[in-house]
C-alpha positions in Angstrom: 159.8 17.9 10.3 161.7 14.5 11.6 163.4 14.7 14.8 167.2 13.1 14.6 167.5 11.1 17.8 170.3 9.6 19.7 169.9 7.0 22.9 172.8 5.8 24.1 172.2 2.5 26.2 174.2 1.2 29.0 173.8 -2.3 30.8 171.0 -0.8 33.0 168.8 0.8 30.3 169.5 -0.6 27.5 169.3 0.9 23.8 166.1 -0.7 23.0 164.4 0.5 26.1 164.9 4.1 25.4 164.0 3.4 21.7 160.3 1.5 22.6 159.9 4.6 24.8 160.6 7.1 22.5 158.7 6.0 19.9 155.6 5.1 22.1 156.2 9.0 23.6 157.0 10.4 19.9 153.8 8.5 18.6 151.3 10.4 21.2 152.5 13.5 20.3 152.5 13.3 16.7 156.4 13.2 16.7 158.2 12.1 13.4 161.5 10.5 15.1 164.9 8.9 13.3 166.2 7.3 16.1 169.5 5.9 15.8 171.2 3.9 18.9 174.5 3.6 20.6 175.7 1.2 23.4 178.4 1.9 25.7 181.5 -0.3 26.2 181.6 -2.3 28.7 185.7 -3.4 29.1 184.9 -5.0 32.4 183.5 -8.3 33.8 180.8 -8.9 36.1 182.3 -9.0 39.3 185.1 -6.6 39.9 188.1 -7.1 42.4 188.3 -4.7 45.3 191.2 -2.8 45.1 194.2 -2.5 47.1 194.8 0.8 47.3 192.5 4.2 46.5 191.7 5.7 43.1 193.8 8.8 42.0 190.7 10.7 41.4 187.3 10.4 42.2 184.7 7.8 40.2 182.5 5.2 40.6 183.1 1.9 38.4 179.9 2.0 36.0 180.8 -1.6 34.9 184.4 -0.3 33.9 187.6 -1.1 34.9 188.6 0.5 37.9 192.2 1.2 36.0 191.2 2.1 33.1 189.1 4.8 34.2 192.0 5.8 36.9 194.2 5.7 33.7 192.1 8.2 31.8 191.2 10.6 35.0 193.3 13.3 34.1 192.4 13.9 30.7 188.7 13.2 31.7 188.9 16.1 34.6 190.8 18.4 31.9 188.5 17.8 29.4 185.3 18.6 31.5 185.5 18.9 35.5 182.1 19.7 35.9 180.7 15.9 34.9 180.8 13.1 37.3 179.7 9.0 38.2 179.6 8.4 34.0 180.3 5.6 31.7 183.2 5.8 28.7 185.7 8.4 28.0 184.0 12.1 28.9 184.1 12.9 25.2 182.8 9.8 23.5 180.1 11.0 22.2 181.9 13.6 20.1 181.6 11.7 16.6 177.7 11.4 16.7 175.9 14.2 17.7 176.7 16.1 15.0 173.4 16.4 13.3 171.3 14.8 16.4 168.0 17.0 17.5 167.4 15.2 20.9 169.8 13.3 23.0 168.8 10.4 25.5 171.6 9.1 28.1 171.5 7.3 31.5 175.2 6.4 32.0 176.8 8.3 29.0 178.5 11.6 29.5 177.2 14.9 27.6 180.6 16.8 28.3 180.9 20.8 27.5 183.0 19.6 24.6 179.9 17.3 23.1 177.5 20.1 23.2 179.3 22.2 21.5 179.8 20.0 18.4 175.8 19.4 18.3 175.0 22.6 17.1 170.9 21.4 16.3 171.0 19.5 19.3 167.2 20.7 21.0 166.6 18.8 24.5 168.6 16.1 26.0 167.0 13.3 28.9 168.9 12.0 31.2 167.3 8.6 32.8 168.0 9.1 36.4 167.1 11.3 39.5 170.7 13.9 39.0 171.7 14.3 35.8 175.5 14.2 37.3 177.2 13.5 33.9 175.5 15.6 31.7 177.3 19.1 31.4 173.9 21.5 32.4 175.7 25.0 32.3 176.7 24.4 28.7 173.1 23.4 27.8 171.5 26.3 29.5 173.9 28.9 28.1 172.2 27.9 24.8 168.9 27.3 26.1 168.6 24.1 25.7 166.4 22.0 28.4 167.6 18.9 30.0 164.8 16.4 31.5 165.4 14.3 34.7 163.5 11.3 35.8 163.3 12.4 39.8 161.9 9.2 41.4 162.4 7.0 38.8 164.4 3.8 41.4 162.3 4.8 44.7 160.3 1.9 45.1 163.1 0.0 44.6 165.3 1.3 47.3 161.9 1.5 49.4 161.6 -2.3 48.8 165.6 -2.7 49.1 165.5 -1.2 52.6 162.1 -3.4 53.7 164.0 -6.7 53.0 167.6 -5.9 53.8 166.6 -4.4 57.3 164.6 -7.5 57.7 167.5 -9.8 56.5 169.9 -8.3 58.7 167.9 -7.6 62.4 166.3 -11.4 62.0 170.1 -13.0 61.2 168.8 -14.2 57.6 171.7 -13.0 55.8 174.5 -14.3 58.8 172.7 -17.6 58.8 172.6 -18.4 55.0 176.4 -17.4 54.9 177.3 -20.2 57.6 175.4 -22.4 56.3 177.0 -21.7 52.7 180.3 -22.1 55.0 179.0 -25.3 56.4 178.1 -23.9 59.5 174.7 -24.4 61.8 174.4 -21.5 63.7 172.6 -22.4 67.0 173.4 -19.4 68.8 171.7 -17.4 65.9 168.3 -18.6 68.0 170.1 -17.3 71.5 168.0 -14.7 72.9 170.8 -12.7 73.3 171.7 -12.6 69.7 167.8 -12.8 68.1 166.8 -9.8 66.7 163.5 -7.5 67.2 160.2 -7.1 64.8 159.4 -4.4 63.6 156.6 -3.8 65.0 156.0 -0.9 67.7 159.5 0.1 66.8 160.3 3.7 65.6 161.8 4.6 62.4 164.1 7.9 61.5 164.4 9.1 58.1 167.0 11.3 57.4 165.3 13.1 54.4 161.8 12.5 52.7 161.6 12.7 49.2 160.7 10.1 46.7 162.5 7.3 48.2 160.9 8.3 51.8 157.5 8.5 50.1 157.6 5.2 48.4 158.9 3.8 52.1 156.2 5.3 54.5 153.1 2.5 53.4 155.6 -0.5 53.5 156.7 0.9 57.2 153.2 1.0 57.9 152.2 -1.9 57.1 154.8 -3.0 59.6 153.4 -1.3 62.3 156.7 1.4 62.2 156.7 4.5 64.2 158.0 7.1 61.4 159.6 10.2 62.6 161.8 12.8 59.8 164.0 15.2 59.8 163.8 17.6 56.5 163.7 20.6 56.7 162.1 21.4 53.0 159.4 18.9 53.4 155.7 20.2 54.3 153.8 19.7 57.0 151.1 18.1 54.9 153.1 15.8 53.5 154.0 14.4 56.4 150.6 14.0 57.9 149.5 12.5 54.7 152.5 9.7 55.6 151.1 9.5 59.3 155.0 10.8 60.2 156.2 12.8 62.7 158.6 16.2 61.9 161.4 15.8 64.5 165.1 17.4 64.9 167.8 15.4 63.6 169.4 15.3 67.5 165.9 13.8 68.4 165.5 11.6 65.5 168.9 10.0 65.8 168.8 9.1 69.7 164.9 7.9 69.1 165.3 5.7 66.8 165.4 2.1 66.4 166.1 2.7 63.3 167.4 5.4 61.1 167.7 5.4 57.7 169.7 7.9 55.3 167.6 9.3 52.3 168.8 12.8 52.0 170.1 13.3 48.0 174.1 14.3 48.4 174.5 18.2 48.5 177.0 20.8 50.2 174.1 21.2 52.7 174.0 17.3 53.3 177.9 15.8 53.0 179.0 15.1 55.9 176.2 16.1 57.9 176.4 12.6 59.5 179.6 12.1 61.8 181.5 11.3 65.2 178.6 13.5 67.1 176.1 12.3 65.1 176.4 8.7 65.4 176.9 8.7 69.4 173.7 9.7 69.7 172.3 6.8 68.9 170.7 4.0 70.7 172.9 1.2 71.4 170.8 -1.7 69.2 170.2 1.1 66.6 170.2 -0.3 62.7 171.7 2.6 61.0 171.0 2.4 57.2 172.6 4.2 54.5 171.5 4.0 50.4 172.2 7.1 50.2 175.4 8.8 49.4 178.4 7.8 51.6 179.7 10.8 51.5 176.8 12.2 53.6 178.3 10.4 56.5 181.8 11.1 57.7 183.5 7.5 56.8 186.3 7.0 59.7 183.2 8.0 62.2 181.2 5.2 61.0 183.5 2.5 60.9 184.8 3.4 64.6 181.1 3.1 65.7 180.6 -0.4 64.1 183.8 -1.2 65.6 182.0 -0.5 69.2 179.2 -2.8 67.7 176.9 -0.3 66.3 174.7 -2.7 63.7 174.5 -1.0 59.7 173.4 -1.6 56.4 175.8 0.0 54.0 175.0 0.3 49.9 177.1 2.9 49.1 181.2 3.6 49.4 183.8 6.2 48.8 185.6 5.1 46.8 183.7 2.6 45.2 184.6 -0.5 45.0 185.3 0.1 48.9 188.8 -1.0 49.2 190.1 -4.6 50.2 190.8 -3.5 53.5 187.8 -1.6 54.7 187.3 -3.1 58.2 183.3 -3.1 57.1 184.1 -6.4 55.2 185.0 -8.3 58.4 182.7 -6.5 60.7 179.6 -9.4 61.7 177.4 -6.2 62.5 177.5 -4.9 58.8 175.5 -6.1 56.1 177.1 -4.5 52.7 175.8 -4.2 49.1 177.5 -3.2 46.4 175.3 -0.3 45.5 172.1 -2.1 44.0 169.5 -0.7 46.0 167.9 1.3 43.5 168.7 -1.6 40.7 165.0 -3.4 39.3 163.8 -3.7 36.0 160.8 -1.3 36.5 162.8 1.6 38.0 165.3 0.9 34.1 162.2 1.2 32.4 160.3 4.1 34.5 163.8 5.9 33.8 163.5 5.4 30.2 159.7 5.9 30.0 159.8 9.3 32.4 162.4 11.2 30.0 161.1 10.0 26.6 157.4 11.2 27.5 159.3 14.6 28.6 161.3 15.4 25.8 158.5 14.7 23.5 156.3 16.5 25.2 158.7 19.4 25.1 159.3 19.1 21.3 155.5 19.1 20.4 154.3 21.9 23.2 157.1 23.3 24.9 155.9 21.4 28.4 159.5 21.9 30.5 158.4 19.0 33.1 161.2 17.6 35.1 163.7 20.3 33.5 166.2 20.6 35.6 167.2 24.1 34.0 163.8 25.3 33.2 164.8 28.9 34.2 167.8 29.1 31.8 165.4 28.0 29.0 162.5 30.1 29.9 165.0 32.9 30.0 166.3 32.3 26.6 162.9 31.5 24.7 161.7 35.1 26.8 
């Protein structure tokens, strides 16, 4: 029997990236596959403006127009408030899942209004670590599994934080911007304002899951200390990383550098605040690729206006607003949320959720199903 597929490519995994996957997955498995394609729209440029003033609701940009989505907000929430941090109107995908079998999205929403007008619809894969804008309750009232890819950017981040923590404590990044402003910074080699190595140095992790994993050899090889606070991690996996299990109290005033991995949960928002971020040493680096909204953003800003040096990748809102006092702060070194951004972690997202749906469709295999127990239930 052929499988109707739909991918839906974005400007990070493209259409034809899911489709060589698939296929390649499909063809192990014996799978007979009609795979038909969709891009999103993209409406915006490259390089977006920072606003002036906040969003009315809460989004991230993915490569839209910061308006138009503000624009459509309203009807979006209506529509389906359970979705989040997607791509296009929330019901775009109405018109074409009509007769589609299997459904593969990264930035694309799969709103409660979309599965219900795909009534053969059978698994859907969603290409990144939280499958944020795919509507799960609706799947799993109908048994239907939806596959992650958990893991699929740490190395990137892992090798994001390496070089940016670099570029930042050794003045790379403030010397190549005066000398793009036509400046020769001589102070940069002051001892007052050169920076440590890394070596002998300690290193906090707030959280160790894939992205901590993926870090722990490249710290090594640096000659880091690592210490962690997470409280779900085991015992041997940290002594497999050579790290330390410390308290978050201990870890933040220890630290020469801290780093914030935790994934963004009601257990984790705002764990990070005013309290938090006095304990820690006066030439801390804190680091956050995160979520921002794990760390309380007023708190932060008021410590790196006492000087407190930080790497910052991630905002609320995003874009960060033309006024954040981050922009103008010498201390801060900012990205605009790129951390996890390489071409392998675009096609290990592509490659982990074609090999899982097909697997599903030819055994039943539920790996990385993030509902597993709602599907179990139903098939039991």
């Amino acid at each position: 029997m052929t499988v109707r597929a739909l991918v839906v490519g974005d400007r990070f995994i493209p259409a034809a990236l899911f489709v060589d996957a698939l296929r390649a997955a499909g063809q192990q498995h014996g799978l007979e596959l009609d795979v038909a394609t969709l891009a999103l729209p993209y409406p915006s440029a490259d390089r977006l403006p920072l606003p002036t003033a906040a969003p009315d609701a809460e989004f991230r940009p993915m490569w839209e127009q910061p308006s138009e989505m503000s624009s459509r907000a309203a009807a979006d929430l209506a529509a389906d408030p359970t979705i989040r941090e997607y791509s296009g109107a929330v019901d775009l995908l109405l018109p074409h899942v009509a007769d589609v079998d299997l459904l593969l999205v990264h930035l694309a929403p799969v709103s409660r209004a979309v599965v219900a007008a795909a009534p053969r619809l059978r698994a859907v894969g969603c290409a990144r670590g939280g499958p944020v804008n795919v509507n799960v309750p609706s799947l799993s009232a109908r048994g239907i599994p939806v596959f992650n890819c958990p893991g699929r950017n740490s190395r990137a981040v892992a090798e994001f934080l390496a070089g940016a923590i670099i570029a930042h404590t050794r003045g790379i990044t403030a010397g190549a911007r005066a000398l793009g402003e036509g400046d020769w910074r001589i102070g940069l080699y002051a001892h007052e304002h050169v920076g440590h190595e890394l070596f002998g140095r300690t290193c906090g992790l707030i959280g160790f899951g894939a992205v901590g994993h993926a870090f722990a050899p490249i710290a090594r090889g640096f000659g880091l200390r690592l210490v962690v606070h997470d409280p779900y991690v085991a015992d041997a996996d940290l002594a497999a990383a050579d790290a330390e299990r410390v308290s978050l109290d201990e870890l933040l005033s220890t630290s020469h550098i801290v780093l914030t991995l935790a994934r963004l949960t009601d257990e984790t928002r705002g764990m990070i605040g005013a309290r938090e971020l006095a304990l820690l040493q006066p030439d801390a680096l804190f680091v956050n690729t995160a979520r921002a909204e794990i760390v309380d953003n007023q708190a932060l800003r008021a410590a790196v206006s006492r000087g407190l040096r930080v790497i910052v990748d991630v905002f609320s809102p995003e874009p960060t607003l033309d006024s954040d006092p981050l922009l103008r702060a010498e201390n801060a070194l900012l990205t605009p949320h790129i951390a996890g951004a390489s071409r392998e972690a675009a096609a290990r997202g592509a490659r982990g959720v074609a090999d899982a749906v097909a697997a599903f469709l030819a055994t039943g295999a539920l790996t990385n199903c993030v509902n597993a127990a709602a599907v179990a239930g139903r098939s039991g």
